[in-house]
C-alpha positions in Angstrom: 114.3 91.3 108.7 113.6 87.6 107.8 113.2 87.1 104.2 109.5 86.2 102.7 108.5 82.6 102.2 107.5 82.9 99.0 108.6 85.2 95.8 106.5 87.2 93.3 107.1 84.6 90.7 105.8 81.8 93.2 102.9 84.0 94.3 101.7 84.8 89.9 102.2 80.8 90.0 99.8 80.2 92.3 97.2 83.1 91.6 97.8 82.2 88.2 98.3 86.0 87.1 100.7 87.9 87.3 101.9 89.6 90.7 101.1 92.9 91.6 103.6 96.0 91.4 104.0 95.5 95.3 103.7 91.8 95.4 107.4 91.8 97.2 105.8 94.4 100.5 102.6 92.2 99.8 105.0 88.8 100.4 106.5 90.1 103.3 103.5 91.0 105.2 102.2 87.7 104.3 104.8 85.7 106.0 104.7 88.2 108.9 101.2 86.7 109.7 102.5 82.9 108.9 105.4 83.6 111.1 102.3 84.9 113.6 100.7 81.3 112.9 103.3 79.1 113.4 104.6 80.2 117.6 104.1 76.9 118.6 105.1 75.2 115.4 107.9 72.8 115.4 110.2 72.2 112.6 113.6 71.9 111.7 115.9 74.9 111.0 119.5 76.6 109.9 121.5 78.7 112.2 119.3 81.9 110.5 116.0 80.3 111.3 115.0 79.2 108.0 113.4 75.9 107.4 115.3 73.4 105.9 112.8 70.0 104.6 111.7 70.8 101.3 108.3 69.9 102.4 108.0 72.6 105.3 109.1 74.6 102.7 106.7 74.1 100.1 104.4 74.9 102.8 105.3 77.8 104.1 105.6 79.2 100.6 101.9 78.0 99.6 100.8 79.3 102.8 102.3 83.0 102.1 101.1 82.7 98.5 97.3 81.9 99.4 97.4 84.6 102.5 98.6 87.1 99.9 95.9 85.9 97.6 93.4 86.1 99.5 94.2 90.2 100.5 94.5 90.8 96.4 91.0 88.9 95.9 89.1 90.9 99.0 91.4 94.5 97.9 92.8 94.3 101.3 96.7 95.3 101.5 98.1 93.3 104.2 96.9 95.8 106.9 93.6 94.8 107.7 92.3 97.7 107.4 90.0 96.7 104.2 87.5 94.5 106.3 87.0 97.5 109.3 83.8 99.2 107.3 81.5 97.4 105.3 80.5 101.3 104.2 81.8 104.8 104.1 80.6 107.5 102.4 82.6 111.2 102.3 79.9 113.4 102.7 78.5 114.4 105.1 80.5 111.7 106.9 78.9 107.9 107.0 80.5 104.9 108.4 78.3 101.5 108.8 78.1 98.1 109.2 81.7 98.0 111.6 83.2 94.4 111.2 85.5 92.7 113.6 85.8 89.1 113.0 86.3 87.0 116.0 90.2 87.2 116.7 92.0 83.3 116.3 94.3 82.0 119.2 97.1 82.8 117.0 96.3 86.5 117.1 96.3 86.7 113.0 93.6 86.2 110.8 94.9 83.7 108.1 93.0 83.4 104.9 91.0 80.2 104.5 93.6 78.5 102.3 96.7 79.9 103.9 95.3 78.2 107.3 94.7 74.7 105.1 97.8 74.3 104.0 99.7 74.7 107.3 97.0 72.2 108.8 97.3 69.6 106.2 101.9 70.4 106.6 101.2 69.6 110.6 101.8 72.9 111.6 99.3 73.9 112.9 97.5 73.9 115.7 100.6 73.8 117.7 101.4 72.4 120.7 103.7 72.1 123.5 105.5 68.7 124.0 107.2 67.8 127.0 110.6 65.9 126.5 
């Protein structure tokens, strides 16, 4: 299992509180959809994958931070299971307002800042370069 981009101290750094109980599962699922993000992305690596410029880095840590905060501000868990009903009730059984936001070209939903920062690092959108 590839290790998270970012730690709990880095993610209470950038939230600015501190991080959840399960802010290391939270992490992990983060840079799952990063990874997700980044399939065309081309930067430099070590022999276990890991980035090695401190700027890609950076990146890749602010862009796990800002995905995770953006599932602890909307109470979502990494899933995505939070957004599916904007209603339910228990009884007698009431589910409304379905939402299913348009699915990205990446296949993951990134969180409006997580997305930024890759842009502004040149990650993304990725392409394919013929040598």
């Amino acid at each position: 299992m590839r290790h998270p981009y970012a730690t709990p101290e880095q993610l209470a750094a950038w939230t600015g509180a501190p991080a959840p109980p399960d802010a290391g599962r939270l992490l992990a699922r983060a840079a799952e959809d990063i990874d997700s993000a980044l399939l065309t992305a081309v930067y430099r690596v070590d022999e276990d994958g890991a980035p090695i410029e401190p700027a890609i880095i950076a990146a890749l840590a602010d862009a796990t931070c800002a995905q995770a905060e953006h599932w602890l501000a909307t109470g979502d868990d990494g899933t995505g299971a939070g957004s599916v009903w904007d209603s339910v009730s228990i009884g007698p059984v009431s589910l409304s307002g379905r939402h299913s936001p348009p699915s990205p070209a990446s296949g993951v939903e990134l969180a409006p800042r997580a997305d930024r920062v890759l842009r502004q690092a040149g990650l993304t959108p990725g392409r394919v370069i013929a040598w």
